[in-house]
Structure formats: C-alpha cells, structure tokens
DRENKOL-694257 format. One record per residue (C-alpha): x, y, z; residue number from 1; residue in one letter. Coordinates in steps of 0.02 Angstrom, whole numbers. Example, Ala and Ser with C-alpha at 12.3 -4.5 7.8 and 13.67 -1.06 7.14 Angstrom:
REM DRENKOL-694257
+--------+--------+--------+------+------+
:     xx :     yy :     zz : roza : rovo :
+--------+--------+--------+------+------+
:    615 :   -225 :    390 :    1 :    A :
:    684 :    -53 :    357 :    2 :    S :
+--------+--------+--------+------+------+
END
This chain:
REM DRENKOL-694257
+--------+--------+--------+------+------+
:     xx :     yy :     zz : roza : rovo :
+--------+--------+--------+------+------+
:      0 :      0 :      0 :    1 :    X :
:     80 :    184 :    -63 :    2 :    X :
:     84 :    311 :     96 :    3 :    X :
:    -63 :    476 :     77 :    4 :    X :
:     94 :    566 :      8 :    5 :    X :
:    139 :    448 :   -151 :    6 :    X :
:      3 :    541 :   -269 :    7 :    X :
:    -44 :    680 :   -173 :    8 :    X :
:     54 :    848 :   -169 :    9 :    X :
:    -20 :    924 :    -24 :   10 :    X :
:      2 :    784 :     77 :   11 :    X :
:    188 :    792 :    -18 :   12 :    X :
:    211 :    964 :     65 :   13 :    X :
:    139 :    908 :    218 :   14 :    X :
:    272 :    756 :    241 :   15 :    X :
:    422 :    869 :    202 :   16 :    X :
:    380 :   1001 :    366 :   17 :    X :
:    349 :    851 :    467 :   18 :    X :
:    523 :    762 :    424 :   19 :    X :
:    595 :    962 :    442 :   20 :    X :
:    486 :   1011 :    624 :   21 :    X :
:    537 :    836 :    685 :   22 :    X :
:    730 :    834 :    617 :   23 :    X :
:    757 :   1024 :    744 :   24 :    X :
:    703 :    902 :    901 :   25 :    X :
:    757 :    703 :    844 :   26 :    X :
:    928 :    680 :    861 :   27 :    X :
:    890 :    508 :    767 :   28 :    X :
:    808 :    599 :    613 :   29 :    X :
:    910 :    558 :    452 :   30 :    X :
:    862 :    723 :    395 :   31 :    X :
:    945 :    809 :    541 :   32 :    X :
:   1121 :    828 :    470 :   33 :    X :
:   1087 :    888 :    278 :   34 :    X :
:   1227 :    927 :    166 :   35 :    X :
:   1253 :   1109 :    158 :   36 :    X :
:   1312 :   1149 :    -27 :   37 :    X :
:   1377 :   1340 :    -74 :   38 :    X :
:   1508 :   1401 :   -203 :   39 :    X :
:   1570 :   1568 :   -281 :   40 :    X :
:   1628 :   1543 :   -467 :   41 :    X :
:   1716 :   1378 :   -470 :   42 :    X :
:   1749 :   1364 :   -278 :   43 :    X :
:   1582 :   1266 :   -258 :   44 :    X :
:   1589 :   1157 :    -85 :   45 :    X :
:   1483 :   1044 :     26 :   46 :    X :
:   1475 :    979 :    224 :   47 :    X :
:   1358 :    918 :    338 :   48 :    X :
:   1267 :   1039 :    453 :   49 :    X :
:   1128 :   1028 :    591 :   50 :    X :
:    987 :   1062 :    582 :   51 :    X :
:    921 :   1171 :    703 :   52 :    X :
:    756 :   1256 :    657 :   53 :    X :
:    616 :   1249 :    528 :   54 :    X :
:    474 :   1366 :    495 :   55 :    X :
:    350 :   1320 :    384 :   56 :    X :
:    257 :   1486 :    407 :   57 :    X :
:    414 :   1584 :    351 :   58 :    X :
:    484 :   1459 :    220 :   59 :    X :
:    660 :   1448 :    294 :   60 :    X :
:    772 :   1338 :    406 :   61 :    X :
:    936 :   1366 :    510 :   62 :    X :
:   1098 :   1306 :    566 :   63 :    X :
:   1245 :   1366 :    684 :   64 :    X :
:   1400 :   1414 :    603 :   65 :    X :
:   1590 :   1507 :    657 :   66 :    X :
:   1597 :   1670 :    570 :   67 :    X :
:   1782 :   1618 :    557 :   68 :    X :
:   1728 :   1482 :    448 :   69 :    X :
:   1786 :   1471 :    252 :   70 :    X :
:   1573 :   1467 :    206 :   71 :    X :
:   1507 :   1645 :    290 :   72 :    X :
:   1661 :   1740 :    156 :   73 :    X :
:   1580 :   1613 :      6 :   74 :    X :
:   1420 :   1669 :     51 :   75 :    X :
:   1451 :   1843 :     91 :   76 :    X :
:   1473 :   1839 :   -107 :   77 :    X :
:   1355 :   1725 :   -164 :   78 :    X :
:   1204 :   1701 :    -32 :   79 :    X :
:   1135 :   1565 :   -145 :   80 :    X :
:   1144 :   1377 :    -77 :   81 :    X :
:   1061 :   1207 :    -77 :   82 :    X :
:   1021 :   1095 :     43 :   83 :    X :
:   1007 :    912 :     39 :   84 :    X :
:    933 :    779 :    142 :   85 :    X :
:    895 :    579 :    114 :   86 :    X :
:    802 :    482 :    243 :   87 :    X :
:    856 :    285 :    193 :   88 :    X :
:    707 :    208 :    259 :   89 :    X :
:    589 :    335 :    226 :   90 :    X :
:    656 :    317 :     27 :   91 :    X :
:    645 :    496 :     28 :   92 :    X :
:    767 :    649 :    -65 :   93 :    X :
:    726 :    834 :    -20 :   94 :    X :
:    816 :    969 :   -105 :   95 :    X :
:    820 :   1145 :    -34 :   96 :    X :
:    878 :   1284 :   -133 :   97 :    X :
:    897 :   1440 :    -34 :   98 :    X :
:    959 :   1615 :    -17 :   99 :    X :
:   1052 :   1640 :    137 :  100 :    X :
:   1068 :   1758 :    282 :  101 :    X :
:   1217 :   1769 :    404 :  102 :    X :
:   1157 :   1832 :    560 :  103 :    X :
:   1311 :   1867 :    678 :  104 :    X :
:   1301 :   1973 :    851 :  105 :    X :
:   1105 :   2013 :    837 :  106 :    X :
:    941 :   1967 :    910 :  107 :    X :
:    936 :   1803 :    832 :  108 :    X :
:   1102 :   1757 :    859 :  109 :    X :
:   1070 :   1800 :   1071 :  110 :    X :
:    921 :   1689 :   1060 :  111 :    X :
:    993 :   1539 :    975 :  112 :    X :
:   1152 :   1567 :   1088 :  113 :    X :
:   1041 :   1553 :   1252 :  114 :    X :
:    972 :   1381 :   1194 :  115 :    X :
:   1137 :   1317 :   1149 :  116 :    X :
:   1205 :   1169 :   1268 :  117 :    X :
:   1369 :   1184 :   1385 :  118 :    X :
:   1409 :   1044 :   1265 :  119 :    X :
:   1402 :   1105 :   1107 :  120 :    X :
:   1453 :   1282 :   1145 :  121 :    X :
:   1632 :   1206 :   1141 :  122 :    X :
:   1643 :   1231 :    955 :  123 :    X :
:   1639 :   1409 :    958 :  124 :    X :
:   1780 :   1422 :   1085 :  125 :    X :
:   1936 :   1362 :    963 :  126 :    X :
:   2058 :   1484 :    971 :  127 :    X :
:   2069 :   1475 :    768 :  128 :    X :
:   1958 :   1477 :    654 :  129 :    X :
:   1908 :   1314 :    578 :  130 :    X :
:   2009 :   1258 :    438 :  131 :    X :
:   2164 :   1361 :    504 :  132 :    X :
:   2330 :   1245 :    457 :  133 :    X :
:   2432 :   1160 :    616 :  134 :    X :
:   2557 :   1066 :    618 :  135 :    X :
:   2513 :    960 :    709 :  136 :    X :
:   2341 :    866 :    759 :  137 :    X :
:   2227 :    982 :    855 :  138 :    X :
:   2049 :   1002 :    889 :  139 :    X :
:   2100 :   1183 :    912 :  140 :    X :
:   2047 :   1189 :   1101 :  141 :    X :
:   2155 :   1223 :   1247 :  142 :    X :
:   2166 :   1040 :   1357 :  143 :    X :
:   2080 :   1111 :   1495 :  144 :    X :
:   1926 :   1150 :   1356 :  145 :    X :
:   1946 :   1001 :   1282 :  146 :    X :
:   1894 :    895 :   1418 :  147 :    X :
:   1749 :   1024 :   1469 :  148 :    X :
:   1828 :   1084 :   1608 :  149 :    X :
:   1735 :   1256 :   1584 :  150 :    X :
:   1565 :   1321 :   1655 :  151 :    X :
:   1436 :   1378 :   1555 :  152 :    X :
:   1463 :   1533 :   1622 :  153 :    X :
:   1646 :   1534 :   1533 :  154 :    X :
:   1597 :   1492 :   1381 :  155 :    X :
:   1517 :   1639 :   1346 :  156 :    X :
:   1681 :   1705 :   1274 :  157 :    X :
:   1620 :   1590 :   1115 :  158 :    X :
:   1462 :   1703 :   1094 :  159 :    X :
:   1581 :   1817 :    985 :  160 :    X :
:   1632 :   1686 :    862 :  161 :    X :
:   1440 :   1603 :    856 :  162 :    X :
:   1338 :   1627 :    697 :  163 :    X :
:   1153 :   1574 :    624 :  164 :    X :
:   1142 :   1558 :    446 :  165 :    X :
:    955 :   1572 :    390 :  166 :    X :
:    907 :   1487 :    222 :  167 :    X :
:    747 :   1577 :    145 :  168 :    X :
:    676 :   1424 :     34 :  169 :    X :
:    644 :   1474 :   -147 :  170 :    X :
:    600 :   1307 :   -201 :  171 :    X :
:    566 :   1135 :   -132 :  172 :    X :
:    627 :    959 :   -253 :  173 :    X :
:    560 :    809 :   -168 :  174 :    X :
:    597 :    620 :   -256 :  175 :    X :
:    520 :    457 :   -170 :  176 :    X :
:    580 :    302 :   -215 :  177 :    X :
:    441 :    165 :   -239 :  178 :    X :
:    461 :      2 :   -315 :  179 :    X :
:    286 :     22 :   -405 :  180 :    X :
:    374 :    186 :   -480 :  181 :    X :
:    471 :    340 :   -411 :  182 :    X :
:    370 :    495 :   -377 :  183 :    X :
:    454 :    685 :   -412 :  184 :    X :
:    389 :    844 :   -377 :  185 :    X :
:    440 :   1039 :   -351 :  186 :    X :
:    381 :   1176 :   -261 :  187 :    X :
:    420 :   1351 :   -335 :  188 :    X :
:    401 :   1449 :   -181 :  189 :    X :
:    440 :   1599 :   -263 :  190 :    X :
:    314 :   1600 :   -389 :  191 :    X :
:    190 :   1500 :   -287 :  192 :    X :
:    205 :   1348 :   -412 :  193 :    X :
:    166 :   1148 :   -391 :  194 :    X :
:    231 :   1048 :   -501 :  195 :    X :
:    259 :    859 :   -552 :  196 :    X :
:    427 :    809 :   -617 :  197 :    X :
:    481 :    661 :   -700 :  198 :    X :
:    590 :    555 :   -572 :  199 :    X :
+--------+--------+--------+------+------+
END
C-alpha cells in the first residue's frame, strides 16, 4: 500500500515540514544533518550541518556556524545555496535551494546562543578559526577545554565567534523512491508553483 503522500502533493508538502519540524528536536532523524552545498565561481563546496530550526510559516530553516569559517566569506558573495537531505528508510530525497542570511552578534544570534548546550558551545571556543593549518593534530581547544573543564558561564567568550545562517527556501525538489514507480515533484516557492517532475 503507497503512503497519503505517493500521489498527493499536499500531503507531499505536508510530509516534508513534518520530516523538517521533527529533524530540529530528533537527534535520530536522518534528515537532521543535511549537506550544506555553497560556491562562488568555481569554488563550489559541501558539508554536513545541523539542523536546528524549521518554519514552515516563514519558508526557511537554520543552522549554527563560526563566522571564522571558510562558508560565511563564500556566502558573503554569493548568498545562494542548496540543501540536501535523504532519509534511507523513509526512501525519501529533499532538495532545498535557498538564499542565505548570516546573522552574527544580533537578536537572533542571542536567542539561539541562550538555547545552545554547555556541550556544544565548545565549538565556538577554538582559538582559530576552523580550517586554520597546524602542524600538528589539534581540535583547536586548549586541554583544559577540551575535556569540558569550563562552566557555562565561561563559555560565553564563544558568543563572539557564534553565527546562524538562515536559508529563505525558494523552491522545494522532493523524489520518493517506490518500487511500483518513483514519484518527483517541485515547489516554486517563489512564484507560488506545484509541479510534477519526471523522477
């Protein structure tokens, strides 16, 4: 029996801001960690993110970032991006394609920042920024940080390095994979456009 989904694009829409809502809070969601693709000219790369809000009301999702990182200077010149998830057992491909915006030291920033674990505020307290060469293996934290020996308290100092990048959706490719035939569709979110696609 084909899910409510396999012929029917509402419910098509419906199933992609479930697997989105529930990726922010399931650690166990396949679509948690998407690949994150950007590029300016022929410097075009890809890595995994988190996922860390969706809003279906808005059309856009988020993820943390390092404003020292190598993406926020790509994307200070070319705010286009895509976004890719598969869910194996769900047989299920979204594609985002977005235009993004780097929020660094501002409202959203503070609010994201104050719902950030101890835990993972440890990425934001390298001393470098990611990518920086060493010569020898590092996670780029001092021992003491490495082996959270820090409060939360002190790792407020990485507030100044944290970042949320905000991808406004302009369009929506969804592909399910069914043996009794493959299903494609887009959402032009620009121009307010459904459409079926050849898989």
């Amino acid at each position: 029996m084909q899910p409510a989904y396999y012929e029917d694009i509402n419910q098509i829409k419906k199933k992609i801001w479930l697997m989105l809502n529930d990726a922010v809070k399931n650690r166990n969601s396949q679509f948690r960690i998407p690949t994150f693709i950007c590029g300016d000219g022929s410097n075009i790369d890809g890595r995994i993110v988190v996922l860390r809000k969706s809003d279906e009301k808005n059309n856009f999702v988020q993820f943390h970032s390092d404003i020292r990182s190598d993406k926020i200077e790509i994307l200070k010149k070319n705010s286009s991006a895509a976004l890719l998830f598969y869910d194996k057992e769900e047989k299920i491909q979204v594609r985002l394609k977005v235009k993004c915006i780097i929020n660094h030291n501002n409202e959203i920033t503070k609010t994201s920042w104050e719902k950030t674990q101890h835990i993972s505020r440890k990425c934001y307290l390298v001393e470098k920024g990611p990518g920086t060469e060493s010569n020898v293996p590092t996670s780029g934290l001092k021992p003491e940080l490495d082996n959270f020996d820090y409060t939360k308290e002190q790792s407020e100092i990485g507030y100044k390095n944290f970042t949320v990048i905000q991808c406004k959706i302009k369009s929506i490719e969804w592909l399910y994979l069914a043996a009794k035939g493959h299903r494609r569709a887009r959402f032009d979110l620009e121009n307010n456009k459904d459409i079926w696609l050849v898989p």
